[in-house]
N, C-alpha and C positions, 0 to 999 in steps of 0.2 A: 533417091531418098533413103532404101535401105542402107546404103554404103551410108551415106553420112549417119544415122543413126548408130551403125553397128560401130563407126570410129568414136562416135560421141559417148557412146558406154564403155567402148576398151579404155578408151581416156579417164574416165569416173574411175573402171575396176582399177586402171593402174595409180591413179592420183591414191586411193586405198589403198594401197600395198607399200609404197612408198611414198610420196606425194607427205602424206603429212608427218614423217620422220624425216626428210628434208628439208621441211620449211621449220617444222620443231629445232632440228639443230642449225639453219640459221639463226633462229630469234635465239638459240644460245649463247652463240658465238656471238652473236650482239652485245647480246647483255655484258658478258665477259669485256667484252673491249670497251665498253663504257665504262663499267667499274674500273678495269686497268687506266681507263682517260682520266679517271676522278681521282686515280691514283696517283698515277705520275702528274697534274696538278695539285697536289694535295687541295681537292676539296674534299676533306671528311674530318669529322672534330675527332679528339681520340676518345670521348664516349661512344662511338659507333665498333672501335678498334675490338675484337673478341681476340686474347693470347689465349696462345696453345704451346703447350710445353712437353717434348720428351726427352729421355737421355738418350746421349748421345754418343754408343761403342764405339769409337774409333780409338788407333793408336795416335795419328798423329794429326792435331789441329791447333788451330791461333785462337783463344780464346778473345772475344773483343766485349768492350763494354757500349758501344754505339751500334746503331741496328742501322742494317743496309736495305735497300731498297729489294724485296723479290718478287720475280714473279710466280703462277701457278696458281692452281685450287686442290680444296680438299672437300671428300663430303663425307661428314660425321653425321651418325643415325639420322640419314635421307636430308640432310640441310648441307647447301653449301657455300661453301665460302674460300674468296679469293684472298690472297698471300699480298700483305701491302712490305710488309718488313719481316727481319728474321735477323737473328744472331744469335752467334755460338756463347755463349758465357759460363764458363767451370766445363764441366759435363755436363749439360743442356743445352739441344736446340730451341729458341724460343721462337714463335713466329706470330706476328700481329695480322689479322684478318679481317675482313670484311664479308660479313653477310651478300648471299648476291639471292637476295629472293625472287627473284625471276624468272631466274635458271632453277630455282628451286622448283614453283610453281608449273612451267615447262613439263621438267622430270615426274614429278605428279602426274600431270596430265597426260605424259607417254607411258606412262604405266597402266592410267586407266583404260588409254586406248586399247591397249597391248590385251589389258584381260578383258575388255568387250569384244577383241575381235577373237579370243581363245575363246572363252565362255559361252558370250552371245549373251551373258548377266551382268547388269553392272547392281551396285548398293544403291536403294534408294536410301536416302537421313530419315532414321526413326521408322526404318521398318528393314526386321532380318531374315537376313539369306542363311537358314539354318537347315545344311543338307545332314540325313543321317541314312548309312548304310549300314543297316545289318545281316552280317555273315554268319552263318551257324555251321562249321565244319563237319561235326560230330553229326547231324542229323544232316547229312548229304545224301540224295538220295538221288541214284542215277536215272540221267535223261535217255530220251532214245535219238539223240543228236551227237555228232561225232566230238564234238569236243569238248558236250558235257560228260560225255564217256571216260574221255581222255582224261580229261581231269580227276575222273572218280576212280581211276584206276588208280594214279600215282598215286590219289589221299590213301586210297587201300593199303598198296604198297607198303605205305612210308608206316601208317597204322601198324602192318601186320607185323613187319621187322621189328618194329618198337615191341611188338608182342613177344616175338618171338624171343629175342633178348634177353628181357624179362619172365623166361617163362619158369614156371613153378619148377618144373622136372630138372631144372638146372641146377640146382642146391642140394639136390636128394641122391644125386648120384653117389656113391662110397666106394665103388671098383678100388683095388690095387694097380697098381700104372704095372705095362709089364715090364717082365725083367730082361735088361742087357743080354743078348746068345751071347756065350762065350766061343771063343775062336778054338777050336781044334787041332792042336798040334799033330 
């Protein structure tokens, strides 16, 4: 009965660890291949279509005025969207896309997981996670533990040289530099 219990938790801790970034990026890859289905059907109006336009540095290309069929994705600030068409025209890549809110909503959700399992905090709606750490250098005031020590030694340190640098007695100086011996025939 032990053994089976002690498998039945390794199973849980492991399904945590990866488990749900595996089955997240199959319902990816889903989603992806449906949209790509919807695509090469063309079921989708071009009200749906989002272009995206940049130039295009190359030296040598076929400028064309009809759009070909591509595939891919792109994800512009955390939204993404699959590539139905594209074509070159002038100096401009142009490419007609497709929303894939799925794969959007996914990515979300792997993010949140990701910082609940760093954190151990997720946001609740309408109430904030507002952490503040105050450090005061200047009034550091050593511990008797080794690596508040350590610490307060380098702040010293780094303080003192700054002082020293700067120190008054450095501008007040007026000596004569001395003079060159001459060699002695």
């Amino acid at each position: 009965m032990k053994q089976l219990s002690a498998i039945l938790f390794l199973s849980i801790l492991l399904f945590n660890f990866c488990g749900y970034q595996f089955v997240i990026q199959q319902m990816k890859n889903a989603s992806t291949i449906a949209i790509e289905q919807k695509a090469d059907a063309q079921q989708y109006s071009d009200d749906e279509l989002i272009s995206i336009k940049t130039t295009l540095n190359l030296p040598y290309y076929s400028s064309s005025a009809d759009y070909e069929r591509a595939y891919g994705s792109i994800n512009i600030n955390g939204q993404d969207y699959e590539y139905v068409k594209r074509r070159v025209f002038n100096d401009t890549l142009e490419l007609l896309c497709l929303p894939n809110h799925t794969k959007t909503k996914l990515q979300s959700l792997t993010n949140h997981l990701a910082q609940s399992a760093t954190d151990g905090q997720t946001s609740v709606p309408g109430k904030s996670n507002t952490v503040t750490k105050i450090f005061f250098p200047d009034f550091f005031q050593p511990l008797k533990s080794f690596t508040s020590t350590l610490v307060a030694d380098v702040q010293s340190n780094f303080f003192t040289t700054n002082t020293n640098f700067i120190s008054s007695n450095y501008t007040q100086l007026h000596e004569r530099p001395p003079q060159p011996m001459q060699a002695v025939s």
